[in-house]
GUTORTI-477417 format. One line per 3 residues: number of its first residue (from 1); their letters; for each residue y, z, x of C-alpha. Coordinates in pm, 1 decimal, m for minus. Layout:
GUTORTI-477417
NUM> a> Y/Z/X  ...
***
This chain:
GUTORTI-477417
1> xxx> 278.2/m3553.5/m3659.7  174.5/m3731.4/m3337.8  512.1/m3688.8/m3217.3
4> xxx> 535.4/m3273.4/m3292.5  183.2/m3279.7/m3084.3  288.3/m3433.2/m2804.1
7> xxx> 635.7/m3215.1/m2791.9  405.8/m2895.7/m2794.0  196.8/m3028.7/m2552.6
10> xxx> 523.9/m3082.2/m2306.5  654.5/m2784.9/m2408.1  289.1/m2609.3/m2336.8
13> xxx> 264.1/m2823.6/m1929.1  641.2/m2760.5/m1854.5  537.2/m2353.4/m1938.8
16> xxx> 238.1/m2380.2/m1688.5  517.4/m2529.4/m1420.7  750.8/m2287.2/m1467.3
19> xxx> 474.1/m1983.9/m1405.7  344.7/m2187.0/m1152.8  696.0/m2170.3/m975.0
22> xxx> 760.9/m1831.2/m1086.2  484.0/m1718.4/m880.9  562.6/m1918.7/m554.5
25> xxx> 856.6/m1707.5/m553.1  710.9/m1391.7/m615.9  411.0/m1474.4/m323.4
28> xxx> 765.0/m1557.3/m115.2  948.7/m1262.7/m172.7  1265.4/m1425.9/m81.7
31> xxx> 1649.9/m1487.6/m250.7  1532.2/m1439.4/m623.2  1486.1/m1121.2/m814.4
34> xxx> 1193.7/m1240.7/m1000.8  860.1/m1144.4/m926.1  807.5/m784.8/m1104.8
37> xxx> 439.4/m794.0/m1256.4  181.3/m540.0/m1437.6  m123.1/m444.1/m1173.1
40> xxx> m449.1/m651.5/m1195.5  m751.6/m422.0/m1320.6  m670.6/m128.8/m1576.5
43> xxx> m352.7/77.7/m1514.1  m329.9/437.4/m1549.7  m581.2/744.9/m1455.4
46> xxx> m922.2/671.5/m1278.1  m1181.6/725.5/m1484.3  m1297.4/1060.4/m1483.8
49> xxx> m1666.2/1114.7/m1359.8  m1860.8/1344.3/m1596.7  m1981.0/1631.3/m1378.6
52> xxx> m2234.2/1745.8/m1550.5  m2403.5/1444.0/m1448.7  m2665.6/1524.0/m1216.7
55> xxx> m2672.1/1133.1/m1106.9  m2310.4/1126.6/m1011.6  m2233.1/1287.8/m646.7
58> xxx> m1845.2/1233.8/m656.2  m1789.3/1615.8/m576.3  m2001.2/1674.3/m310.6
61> xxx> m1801.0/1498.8/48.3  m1887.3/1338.4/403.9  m1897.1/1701.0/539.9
64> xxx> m2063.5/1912.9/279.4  m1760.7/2031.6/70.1  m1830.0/2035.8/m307.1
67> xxx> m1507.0/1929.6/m486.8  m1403.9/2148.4/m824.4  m1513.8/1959.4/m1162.8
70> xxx> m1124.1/1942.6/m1243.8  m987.9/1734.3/m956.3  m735.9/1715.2/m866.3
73> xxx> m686.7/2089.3/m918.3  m404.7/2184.9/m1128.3  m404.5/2505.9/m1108.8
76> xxx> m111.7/2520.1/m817.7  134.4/2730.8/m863.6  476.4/2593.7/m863.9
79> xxx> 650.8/2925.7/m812.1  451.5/3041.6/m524.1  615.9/3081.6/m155.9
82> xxx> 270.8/3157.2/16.5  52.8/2937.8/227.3  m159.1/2720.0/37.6
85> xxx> m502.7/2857.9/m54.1  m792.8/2665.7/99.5  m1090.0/2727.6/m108.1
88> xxx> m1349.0/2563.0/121.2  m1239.4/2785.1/458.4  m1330.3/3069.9/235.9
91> xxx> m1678.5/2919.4/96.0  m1791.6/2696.8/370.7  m2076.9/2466.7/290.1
94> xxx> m2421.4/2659.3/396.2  m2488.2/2337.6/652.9  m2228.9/2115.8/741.7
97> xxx> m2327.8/1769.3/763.3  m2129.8/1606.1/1083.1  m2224.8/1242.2/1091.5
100> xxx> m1851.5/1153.8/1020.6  m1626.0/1149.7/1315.6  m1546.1/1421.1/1586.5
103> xxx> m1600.9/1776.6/1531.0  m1223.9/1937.6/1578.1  m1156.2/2342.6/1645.4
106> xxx> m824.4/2375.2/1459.5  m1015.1/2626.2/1217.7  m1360.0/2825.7/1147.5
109> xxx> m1491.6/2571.3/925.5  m1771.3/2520.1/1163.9  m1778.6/2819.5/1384.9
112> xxx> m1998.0/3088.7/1301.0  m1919.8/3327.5/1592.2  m1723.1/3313.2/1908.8
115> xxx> m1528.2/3507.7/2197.9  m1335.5/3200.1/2292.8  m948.6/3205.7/2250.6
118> xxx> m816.3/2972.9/2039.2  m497.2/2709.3/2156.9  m286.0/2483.8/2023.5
121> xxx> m89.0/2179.7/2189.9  190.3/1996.4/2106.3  235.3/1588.2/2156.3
124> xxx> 494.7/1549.6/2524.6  767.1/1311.6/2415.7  760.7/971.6/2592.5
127> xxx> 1079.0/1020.4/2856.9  1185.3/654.3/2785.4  1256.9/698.1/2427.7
130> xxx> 1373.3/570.0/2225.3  1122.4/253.7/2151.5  1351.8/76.3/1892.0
133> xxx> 1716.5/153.4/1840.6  1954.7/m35.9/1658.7  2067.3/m352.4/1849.7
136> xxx> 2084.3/m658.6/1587.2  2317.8/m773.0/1353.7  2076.1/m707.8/1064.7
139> xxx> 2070.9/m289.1/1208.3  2397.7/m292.5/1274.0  2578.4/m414.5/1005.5
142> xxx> 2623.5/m136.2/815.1  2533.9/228.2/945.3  2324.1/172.7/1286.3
145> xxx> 1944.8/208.9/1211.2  1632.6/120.7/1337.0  1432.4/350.9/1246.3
148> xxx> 1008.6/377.4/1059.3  1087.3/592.0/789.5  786.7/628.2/700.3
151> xxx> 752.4/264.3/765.8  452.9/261.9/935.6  267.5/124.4/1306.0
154> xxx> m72.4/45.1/1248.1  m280.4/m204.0/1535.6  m414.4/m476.0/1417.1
157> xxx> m752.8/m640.9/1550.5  m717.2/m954.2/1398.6  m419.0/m1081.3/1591.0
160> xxx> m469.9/m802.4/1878.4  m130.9/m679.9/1854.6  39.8/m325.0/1725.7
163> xxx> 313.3/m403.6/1411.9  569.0/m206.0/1278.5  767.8/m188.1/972.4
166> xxx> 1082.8/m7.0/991.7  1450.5/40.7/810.8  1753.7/m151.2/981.0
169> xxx> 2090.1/1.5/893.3  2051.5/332.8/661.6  1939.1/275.1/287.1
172> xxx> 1921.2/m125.3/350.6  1658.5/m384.7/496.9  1326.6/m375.4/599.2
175> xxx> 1230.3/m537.6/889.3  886.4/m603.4/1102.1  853.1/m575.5/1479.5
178> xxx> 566.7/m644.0/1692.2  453.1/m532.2/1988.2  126.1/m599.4/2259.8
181> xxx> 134.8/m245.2/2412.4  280.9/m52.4/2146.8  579.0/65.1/2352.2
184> xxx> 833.8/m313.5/2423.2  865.1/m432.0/2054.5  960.3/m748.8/1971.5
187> xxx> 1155.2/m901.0/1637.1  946.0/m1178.3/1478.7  1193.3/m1478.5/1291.3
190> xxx> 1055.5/m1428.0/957.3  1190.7/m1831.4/867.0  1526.0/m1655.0/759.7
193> xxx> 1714.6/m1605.6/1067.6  1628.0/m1257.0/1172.7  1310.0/m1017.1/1102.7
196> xxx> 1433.3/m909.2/783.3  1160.3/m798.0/444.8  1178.9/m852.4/122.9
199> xxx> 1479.6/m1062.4/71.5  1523.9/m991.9/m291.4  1824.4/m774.4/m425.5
202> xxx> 1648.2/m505.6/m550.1  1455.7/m382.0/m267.7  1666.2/m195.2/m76.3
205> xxx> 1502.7/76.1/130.1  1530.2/474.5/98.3  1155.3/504.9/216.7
208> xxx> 920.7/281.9/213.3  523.1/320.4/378.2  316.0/41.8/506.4
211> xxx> m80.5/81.8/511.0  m271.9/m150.8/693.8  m641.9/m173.6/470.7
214> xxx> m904.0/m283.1/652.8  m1162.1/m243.5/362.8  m966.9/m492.9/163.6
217> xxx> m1001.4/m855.5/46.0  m763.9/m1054.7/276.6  m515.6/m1104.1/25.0
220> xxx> m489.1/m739.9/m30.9  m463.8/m650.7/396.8  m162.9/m430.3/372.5
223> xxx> m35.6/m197.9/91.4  350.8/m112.5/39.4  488.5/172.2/m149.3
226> xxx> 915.3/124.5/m118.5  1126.6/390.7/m298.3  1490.9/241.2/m326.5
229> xxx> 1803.7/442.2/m302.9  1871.9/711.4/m604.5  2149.9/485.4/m722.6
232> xxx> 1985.4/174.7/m727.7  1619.0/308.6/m868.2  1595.0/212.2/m1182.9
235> xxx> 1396.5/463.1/m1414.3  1351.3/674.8/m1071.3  1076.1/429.9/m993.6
238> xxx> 960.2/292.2/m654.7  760.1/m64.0/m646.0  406.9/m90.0/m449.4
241> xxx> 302.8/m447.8/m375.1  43.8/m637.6/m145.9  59.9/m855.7/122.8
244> xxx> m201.3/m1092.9/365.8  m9.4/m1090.9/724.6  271.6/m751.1/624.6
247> xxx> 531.6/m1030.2/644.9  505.9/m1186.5/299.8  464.9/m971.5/m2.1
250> xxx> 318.0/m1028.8/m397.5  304.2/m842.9/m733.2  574.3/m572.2/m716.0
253> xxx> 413.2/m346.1/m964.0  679.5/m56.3/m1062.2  578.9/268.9/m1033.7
256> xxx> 614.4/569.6/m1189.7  908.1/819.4/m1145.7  946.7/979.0/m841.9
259> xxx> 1189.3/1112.7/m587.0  1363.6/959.2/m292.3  1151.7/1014.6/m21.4
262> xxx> 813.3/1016.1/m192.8  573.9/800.9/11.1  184.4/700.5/m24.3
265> xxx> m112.6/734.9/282.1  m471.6/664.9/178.0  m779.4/866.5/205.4
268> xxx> m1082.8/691.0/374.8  m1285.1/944.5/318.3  m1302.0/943.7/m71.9
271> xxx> m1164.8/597.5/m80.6  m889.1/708.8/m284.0  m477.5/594.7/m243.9
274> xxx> m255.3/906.2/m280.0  92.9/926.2/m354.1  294.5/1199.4/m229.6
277> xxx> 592.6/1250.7/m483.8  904.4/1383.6/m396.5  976.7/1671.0/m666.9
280> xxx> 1231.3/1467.7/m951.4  1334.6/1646.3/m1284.8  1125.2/1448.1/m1517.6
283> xxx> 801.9/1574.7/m1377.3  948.4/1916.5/m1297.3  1130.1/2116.2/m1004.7
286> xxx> 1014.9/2363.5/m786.5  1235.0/2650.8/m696.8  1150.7/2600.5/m367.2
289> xxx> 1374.3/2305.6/m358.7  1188.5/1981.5/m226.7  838.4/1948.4/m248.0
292> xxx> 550.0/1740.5/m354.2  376.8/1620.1/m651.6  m16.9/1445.3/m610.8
295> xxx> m72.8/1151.7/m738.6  m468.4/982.9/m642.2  m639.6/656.3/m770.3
298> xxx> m905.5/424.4/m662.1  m706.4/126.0/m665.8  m349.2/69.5/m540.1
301> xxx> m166.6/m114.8/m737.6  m328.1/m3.2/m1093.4  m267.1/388.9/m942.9
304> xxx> 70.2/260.2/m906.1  144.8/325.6/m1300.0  160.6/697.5/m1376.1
307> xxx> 320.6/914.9/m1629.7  392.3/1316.4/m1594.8  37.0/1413.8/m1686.5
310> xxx> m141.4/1193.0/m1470.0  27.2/1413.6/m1136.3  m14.7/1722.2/m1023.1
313> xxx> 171.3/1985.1/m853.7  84.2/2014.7/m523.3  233.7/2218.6/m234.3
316> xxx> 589.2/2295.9/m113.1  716.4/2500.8/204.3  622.2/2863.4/262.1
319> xxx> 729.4/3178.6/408.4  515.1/3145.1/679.4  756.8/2833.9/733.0
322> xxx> 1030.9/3010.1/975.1  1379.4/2962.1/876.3  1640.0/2829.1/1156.9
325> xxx> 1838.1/3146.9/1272.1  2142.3/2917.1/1262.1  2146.0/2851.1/919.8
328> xxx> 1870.0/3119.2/728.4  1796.3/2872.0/451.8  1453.4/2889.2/283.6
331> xxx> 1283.0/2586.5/442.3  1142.1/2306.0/204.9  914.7/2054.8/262.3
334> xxx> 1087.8/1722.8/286.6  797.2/1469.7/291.5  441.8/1493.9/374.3
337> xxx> 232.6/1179.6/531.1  m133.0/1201.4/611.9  m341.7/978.2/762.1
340> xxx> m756.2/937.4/845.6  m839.9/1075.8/1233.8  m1222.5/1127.6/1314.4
343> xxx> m1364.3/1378.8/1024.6  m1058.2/1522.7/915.5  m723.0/1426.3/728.6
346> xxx> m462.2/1487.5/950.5  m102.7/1534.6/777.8  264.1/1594.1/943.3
349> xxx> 425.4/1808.6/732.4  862.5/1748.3/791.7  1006.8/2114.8/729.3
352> xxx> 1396.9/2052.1/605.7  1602.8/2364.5/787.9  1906.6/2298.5/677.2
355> xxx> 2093.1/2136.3/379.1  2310.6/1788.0/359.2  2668.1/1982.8/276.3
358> xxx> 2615.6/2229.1/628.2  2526.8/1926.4/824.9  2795.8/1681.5/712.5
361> xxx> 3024.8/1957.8/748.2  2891.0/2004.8/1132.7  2924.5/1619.8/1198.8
364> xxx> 2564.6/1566.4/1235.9  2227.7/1471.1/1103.5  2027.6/1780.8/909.2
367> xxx> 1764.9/1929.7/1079.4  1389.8/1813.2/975.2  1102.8/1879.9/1243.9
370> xxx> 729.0/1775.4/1213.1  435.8/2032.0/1154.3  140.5/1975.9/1214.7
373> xxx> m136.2/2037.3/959.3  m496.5/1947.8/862.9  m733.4/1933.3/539.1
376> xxx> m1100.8/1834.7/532.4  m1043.4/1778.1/131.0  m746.4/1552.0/129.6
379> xxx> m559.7/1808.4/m78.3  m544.2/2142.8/49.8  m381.8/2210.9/369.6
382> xxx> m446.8/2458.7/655.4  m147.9/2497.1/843.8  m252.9/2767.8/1108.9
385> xxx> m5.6/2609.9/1417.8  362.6/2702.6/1249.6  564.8/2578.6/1582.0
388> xxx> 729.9/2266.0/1550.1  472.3/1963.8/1628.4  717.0/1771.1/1691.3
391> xxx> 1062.6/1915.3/1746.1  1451.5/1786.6/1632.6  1650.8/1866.0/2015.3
394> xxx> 1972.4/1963.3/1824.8  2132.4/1859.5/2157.0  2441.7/1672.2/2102.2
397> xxx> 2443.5/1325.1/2224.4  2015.4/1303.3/2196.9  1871.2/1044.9/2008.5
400> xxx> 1641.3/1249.8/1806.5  1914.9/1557.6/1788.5  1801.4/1599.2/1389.9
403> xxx> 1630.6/1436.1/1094.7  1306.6/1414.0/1280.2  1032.4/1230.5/1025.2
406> xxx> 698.6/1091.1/1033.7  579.7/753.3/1078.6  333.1/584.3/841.1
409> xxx> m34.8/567.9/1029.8  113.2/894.7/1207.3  m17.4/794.6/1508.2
412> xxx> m218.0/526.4/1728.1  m541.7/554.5/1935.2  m483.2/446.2/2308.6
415> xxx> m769.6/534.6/2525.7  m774.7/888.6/2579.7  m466.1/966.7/2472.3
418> xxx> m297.5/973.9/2090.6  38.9/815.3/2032.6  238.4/955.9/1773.2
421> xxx> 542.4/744.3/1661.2  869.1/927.8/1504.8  1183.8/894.0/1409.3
424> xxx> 1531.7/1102.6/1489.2  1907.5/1035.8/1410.6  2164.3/1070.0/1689.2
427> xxx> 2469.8/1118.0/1447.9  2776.7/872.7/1577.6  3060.0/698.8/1309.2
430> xxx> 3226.2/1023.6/1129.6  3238.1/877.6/788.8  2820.1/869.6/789.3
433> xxx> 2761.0/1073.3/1083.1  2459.7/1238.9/918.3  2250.4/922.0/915.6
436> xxx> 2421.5/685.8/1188.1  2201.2/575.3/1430.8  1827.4/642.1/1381.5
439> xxx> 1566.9/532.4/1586.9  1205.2/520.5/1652.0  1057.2/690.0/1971.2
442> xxx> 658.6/808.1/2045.9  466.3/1084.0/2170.4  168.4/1136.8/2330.4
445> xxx> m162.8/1386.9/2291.2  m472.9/1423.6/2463.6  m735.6/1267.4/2237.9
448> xxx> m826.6/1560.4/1942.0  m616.4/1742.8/2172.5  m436.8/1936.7/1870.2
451> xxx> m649.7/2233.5/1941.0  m865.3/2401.1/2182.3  m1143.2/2659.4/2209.1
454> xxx> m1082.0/2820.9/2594.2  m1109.4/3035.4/2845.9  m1027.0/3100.3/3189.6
457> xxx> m1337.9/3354.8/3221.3  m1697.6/3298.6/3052.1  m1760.2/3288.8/2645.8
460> xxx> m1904.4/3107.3/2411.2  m1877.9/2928.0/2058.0  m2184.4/2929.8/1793.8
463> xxx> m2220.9/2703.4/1519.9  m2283.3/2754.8/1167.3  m2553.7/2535.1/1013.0
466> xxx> m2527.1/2171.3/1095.8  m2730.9/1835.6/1022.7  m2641.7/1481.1/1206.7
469> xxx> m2886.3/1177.6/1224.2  m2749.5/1064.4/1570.1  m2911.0/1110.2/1895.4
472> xxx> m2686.0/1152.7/2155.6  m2431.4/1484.7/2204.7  m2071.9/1426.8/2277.6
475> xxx> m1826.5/1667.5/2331.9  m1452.8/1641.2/2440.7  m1436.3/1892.5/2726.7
478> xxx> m1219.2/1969.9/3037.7  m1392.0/2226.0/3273.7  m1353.8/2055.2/3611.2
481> xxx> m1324.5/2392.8/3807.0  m1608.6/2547.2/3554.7  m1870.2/2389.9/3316.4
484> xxx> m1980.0/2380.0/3038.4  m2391.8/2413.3/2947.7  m2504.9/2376.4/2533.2
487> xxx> m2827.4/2509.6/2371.0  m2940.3/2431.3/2066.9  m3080.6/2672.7/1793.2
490> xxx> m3274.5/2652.5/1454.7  m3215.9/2820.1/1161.6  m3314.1/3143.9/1218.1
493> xxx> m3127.6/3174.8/1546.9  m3405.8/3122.9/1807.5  m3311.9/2814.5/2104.6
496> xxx> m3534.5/2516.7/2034.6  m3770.4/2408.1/2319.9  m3668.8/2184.5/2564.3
499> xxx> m3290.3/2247.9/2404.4  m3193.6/2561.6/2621.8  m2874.7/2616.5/2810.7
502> xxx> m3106.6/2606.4/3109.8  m3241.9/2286.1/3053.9  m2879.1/2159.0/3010.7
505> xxx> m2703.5/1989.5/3244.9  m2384.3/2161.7/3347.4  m2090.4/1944.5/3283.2
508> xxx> m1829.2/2005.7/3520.2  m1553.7/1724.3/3444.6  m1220.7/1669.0/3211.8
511> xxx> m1312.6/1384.0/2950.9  m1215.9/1294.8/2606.8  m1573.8/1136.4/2584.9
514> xxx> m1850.9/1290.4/2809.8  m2189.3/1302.5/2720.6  m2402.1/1608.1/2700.1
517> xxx> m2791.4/1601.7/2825.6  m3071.2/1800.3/2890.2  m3341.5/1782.1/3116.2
520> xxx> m3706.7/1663.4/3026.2  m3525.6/1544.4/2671.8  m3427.7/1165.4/2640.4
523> xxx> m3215.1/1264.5/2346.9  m3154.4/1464.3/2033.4  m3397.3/1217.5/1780.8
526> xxx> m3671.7/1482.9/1744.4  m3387.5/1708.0/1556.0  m3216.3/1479.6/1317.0
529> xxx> m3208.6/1574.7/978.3  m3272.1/1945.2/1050.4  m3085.3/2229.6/1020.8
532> xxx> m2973.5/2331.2/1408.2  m2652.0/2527.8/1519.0  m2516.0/2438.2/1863.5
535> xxx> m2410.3/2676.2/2116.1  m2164.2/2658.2/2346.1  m2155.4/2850.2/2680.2
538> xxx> m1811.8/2795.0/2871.3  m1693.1/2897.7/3207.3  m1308.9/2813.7/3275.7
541> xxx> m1179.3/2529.2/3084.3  m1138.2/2422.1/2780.6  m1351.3/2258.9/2470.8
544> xxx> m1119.0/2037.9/2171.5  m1465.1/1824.3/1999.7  m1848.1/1768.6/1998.5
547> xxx> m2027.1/1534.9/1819.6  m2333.1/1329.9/1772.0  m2310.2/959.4/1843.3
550> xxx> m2629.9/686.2/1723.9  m2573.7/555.1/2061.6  m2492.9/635.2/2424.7
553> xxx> m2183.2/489.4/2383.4  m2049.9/778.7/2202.8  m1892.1/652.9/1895.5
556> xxx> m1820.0/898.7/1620.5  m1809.1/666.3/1303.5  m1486.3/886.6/1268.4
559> xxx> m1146.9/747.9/1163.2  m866.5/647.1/1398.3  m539.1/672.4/1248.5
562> xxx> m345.7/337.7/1316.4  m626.9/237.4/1497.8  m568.9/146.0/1855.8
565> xxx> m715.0/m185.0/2102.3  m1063.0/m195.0/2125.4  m1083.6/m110.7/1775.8
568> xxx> m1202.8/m327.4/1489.5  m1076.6/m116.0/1187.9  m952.0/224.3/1115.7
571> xxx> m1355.1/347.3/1217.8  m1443.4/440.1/1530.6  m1751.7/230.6/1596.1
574> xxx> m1727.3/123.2/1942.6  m1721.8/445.9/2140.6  m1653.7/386.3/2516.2
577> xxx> m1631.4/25.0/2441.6  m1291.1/81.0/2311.6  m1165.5/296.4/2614.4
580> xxx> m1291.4/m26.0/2795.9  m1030.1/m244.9/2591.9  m741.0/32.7/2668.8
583> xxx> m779.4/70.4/2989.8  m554.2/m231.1/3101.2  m311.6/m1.0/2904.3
586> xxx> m6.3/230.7/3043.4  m102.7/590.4/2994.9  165.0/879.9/2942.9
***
C-alpha cells in the first residue's frame, strides 16, 4: 500500500515537471511544435449587454453615436454591390461631443453648413524606397521577400525605438526589425542566428498582424493574429497568441475558420479586438468574390474562438470601386486593416483589380492598391475619396509595380507629418514571378492631412451642435497668404460675447497645431459643457482639424495610430510636447 502511494505520488511530481517544461517551450516558441492551448477567461461571444437597461451605456460612443441594440448589425447584405450604408451620416447625433481627438473634414458629420470646397490628398511616396528589401539568407532562401504583410510597425516608448514585424521569403518566416528613426532598420539576433519568429513548424506565414497594446498587462504587450498558408491551415484556422517584448511569443490559441488573408486591428474606442475575415466557404461566399466577415470581442485571445454564428457579414467592394480599364474585372476587396487616429477609425481598404491566372500569365504580381476610408463606428465605412490612396506603379522594373497592401498600425506619427508604411512586389524569378520580391517602403501625409475644407477666395464652415470640456481651441490650418478668424455661437445661432470673429485673432500661418485666441478671453472655460457651434471664416488657405485641448499645449486625447516619439501610448496626451521629441527627426 505504502509502496502504490508513493508510485502515484512520483507519477503525480514527474506530471507537474513535464507541464512545467511543456510550458517553457511554449513561452519559447522555438524548435518544438508543442505549445497549442485553450484562451484564459471564457471563450466564445461577449456577453451581450441587455439594452433595455437604462444603467448600461454600451450603445451610446465617445462622439455621440448611439449604436443599434443588435450589434454588430447583421442585417448586411451579402449580395449587394453598392457603397456601404452609414446610418449615423444620415442621423447625426443632435450635439456631438468632441473631447476625443482631432476634429477631421473627410465628411458632414459635424458640419452643419458651408461654402467651402471640399479636398482630398494623397500620402507622397518616400523617393528612397524601398525601406526593407530582401537581403538575408533567411529572405532569400526561397522566393525573395521582405515584406509587412500586414505585419505591422508600431513605436514603442518603452525602449524608444520603432519595430517591425514582417514576412521573409513568400508564405515562410516571420521576422522582427528595428529601427531608431523609422526609416534604416536593423535585424535583431533573436539567440538563433538570424531575426527569425516563431521557430516552430507550424507557423508558417500567409498573413500575419502584430498589435502593439498599450492598455495591457505586460505580459500581454503585443497581440498576434498569423493565418498560415491554405495548404498548411489546418481546419482553415489561424492562431492568435501574446507576447511581452514582440520577440517571444505564448498560448497559441487556434482560431476559428477563416480565409487566407484575414487579419485583426483593435478598436480603442470601444475597447473591442476585431477580426477581419477573409470570405471562406464554411461561413459563406459572397458573389462579389473576396470580402470580409466581422468578428469583435473584448478580449483577444478568448475572441479568438468563434464559430459561423458568432460573425457577421460585413462589407465587400462596390461599384463605386472603378475597375482597371486593362483588365474590366469587378474589383473585390482583398483585405481591410484599420487602425485608431485622433477621433476616428481610419481603415485602408486594398481593392484587388485583377485576378492570379491574368497576372501569372503577364509575368507579374496582381494588381492591389490602397483606399483610403474612414468610420466613426468601427463598422461602417464612408469611402467618399475613390482614387487610389496609395497606388500599385504597374511600371516594370518598380519595386511596388503590383500587390500593394497595408501595414499593421497603418501608419506612424512623426511630428507634423504621418508615415504610412506599405508593401509592393517587384515580380523577378519566372517560376513565382507573381510574388518574388516584396518589400516594405513608406509614405508620408501632412498631419490629418487626408482632407481639407478650402478656398482660394473667402467662405466659411458652421458647426452643428458641439460640447467639449477643454479650454483651449486648436485647429490644423494653413492660410499663410490669408487667415483664418473663428466665432463662436449658442444654440440658437446668435455669436456669444466676447467669442466674435472680431474679437478673434486672425491666424495667418501653416501649422498642424496652432492655437486659436480671442481677445479680452483667457480661454474657452466659461463654455464647457454647453451646447456651442463654431464658425469658421476663411480667406485663402486651407482648414484639415479643430479641436479643444485641456491645456495650451494642444493635445487632443485622440489616438495616434502606431504612435510616433514623443508619445507614451497610442493617446495623444502630450500635444506640442511630442513635436518637441520629433523634431531631431528627418521630415519628408
Amino acid at each position: 500500500m505504502k509502496y502504490m502511494y508513493s508510485l502515484c505520488r512520483s507519477i503525480k511530481l514527474h506530471a507537474c515537471i513535464s507541464m512545467f517544461l511543456l510550458c517553457l517551450v511554449s513561452y519559447s516558441c522555438g524548435g518544438s511544435d508543442d505549445g497549442i492551448s485553450e484562451p484564459p477567461g471564457n471563450p466564445g461571444t461577449d456577453p451581450a449587454p441587455d439594452p433595455d437597461d437604462p444603467s448600461d451605456d454600451w450603445r451610446t460612443l465617445y462622439n455621440g453615436i448611439i449604436l443599434p441594440s443588435v450589434w454588430p448589425p447583421k442585417n448586411i447584405n451579402i449580395s449587394s454591390y453598392e457603397p456601404m450604408n452609414v446610418p449615423y451620416l444620415q442621423t447625426p447625433p443632435e450635439v456631438v461631443p468632441i473631447d476625443v481627438g482631432r476634429q477631421l473634414f473627410f465628411d458632414n458629420f459635424l458640419i452643419a453648413n458651408t461654402d467651402l470646397e471640399r479636398k482630398f490628398y494623397k500620402p507622397k511616396k518616400y523617393a528612397q524606397n524601398p525601406i526593407l528589401k530582401p537581403e538575408t539568407a533567411l529572405e532569400t532562401s526561397n522566393i525573395p521577400g521582405a515584406s509587412a504583410k500586414d505585419g505591422g510597425v508600431w513605436w514603442e516608448p518603452r525602449e524608444q525605438i520603432f519595430k517591425m514585424w514582417y514576412e521573409a521569403g513568400w508564405l515562410n518566416k516571420m521576422a522582427y526589425a528595428t529601427s531608431n528613426d523609422g526609416v534604416n532598420w536593423v535585424r535583431p539576433d533573436l539567440n538563433n542566428g538570424s531575426n527569425e519568429l516563431l521557430t516552430l513548424s507550424r507557423f508558417p506565414a500567409n498573413s500575419c498582424a502584430v498589435v502593439l497594446d498599450y492598455e495591457a498587462s505586460d505580459n500581454e504587450r503585443y497581440k498576434m493574429f498569423l493565418r498560415s498558408p491554405n495548404a498548411d491551415a489546418t481546419d482553415n484556422a489561424g492562431y492568435c497568441m501574446i507576447s511581452s517584448n514582440g520577440k517571444q511569443w505564448s498560448w497559441f490559441t487556434k482560431t476559428g475558420p477563416c480565409g487566407d488573408r484575414s487579419t485583426m486591428f483593435y478598436n480603442p474606442f470601444r475597447k473591442k479586438w476585431v477580426f477581419s475575415i477573409r470570405t471562406l466557404g464554411v461561413l459563406g461566399n459572397s458573389p462579389h468574390g473576396r470580402a470580409r466577415y466581422y468578428r469583435e470581442h473584448s478580449d483577444f485571445l478568448a475572441g479568438a474562438v468563434w464559430s459561423k454564428a458568432d460573425v457577421v457579414f460585413w462589407c465587400n467592394a462596390d461599384n463605386k470601386d472603378t475597375p482597371d480599364p486593362e483588365f474590366n474585372l469587378p474589383p473585390e476587396l482583398y483585405n481591410l486593416n484599420a487602425v485608431g487616429y485622433e477621433s476616428i477609425m481610419l481603415g485602408l481598404h486594398q481593392i484587388l483589380l485583377d485576378e492570379n491566372e491574368i497576372a501569372k500569365a503577364a509575368n507579374r504580381p496582381k494588381i492591389t492598391e490602397l483606399k483610403v476610408s474612414f468610420s466613426r463606428n468601427g463598422f461602417h465605412w464612408d469611402r467618399p475619396y475613390r482614387d487610389a490612396f496609395i497606388p500599385a506603379t504597374r511600371v516594370p522594373g518598380s519595386w511596388d509595380r503590383g500587390y500593394v497592401q497595408s501595414v499593421g498600425g497603418i501608419c506612424t506619427v512623426v511630428g507634423d507629418q504621418l508615415r504610412f508604411y506599405y508593401i509592393g512586389f517587384k515580380g523577378g524569378d519566372s517560376s513565382s514571378y507573381m510574388h518574388s520580391n516584396g518589400a516594405t517602403g513608406m509614405a508620408t501625409l501632412r498631419r490629418d492631412g487626408f482632407a481639407s475644407m478650402s478656398t482660394t477666395g473667402e467662405g466659411s464652415l458652421t458647426t452643428h451642435p458641439v460640447k467639449f470640456s477643454g479650454k483651449y481651441m486648436f485647429v490644423n490650418v494653413n492660410c499663410p497668404a490669408g487667415e483664418l478668424k473663428v466665432e463662436i455661437l449658442d444654440k440658437n445661432n446668435k455669436v456669444i460675447d466676447g467669442f466674435s470673429a472680431d474679437k478673434c485673432k486672425a491666424v495667418t500661418i501653416d501649422s498642424t497645431i496652432q492655437q486659436v485666441e480671442w481677445n479680452g478671453a483667457s480661454d474657452l472655460s466659461s463654455l464647457a459643457g454647453q451646447e456651442v457651434r463654431f464658425r469658421f471664416k476663411l480667406k485663402n488657405g486651407d482648414l484639415y482639424a479643430f479641436w479643444v485641448s485641456p491645456s495650451t499645449n494642444g493635445e487632443s486625447n485622440g489616438y495616434v495610430a502606431g504612435g510616433g516619439p514623443g508619445y507614451t501610448s497610442n493617446k495623444d496626451t502630450e500635444g506640442k510636447k511630442a513635436y518637441e521629441k520629433a523634431s531631431g527627426f528627418q521630415k519628408f
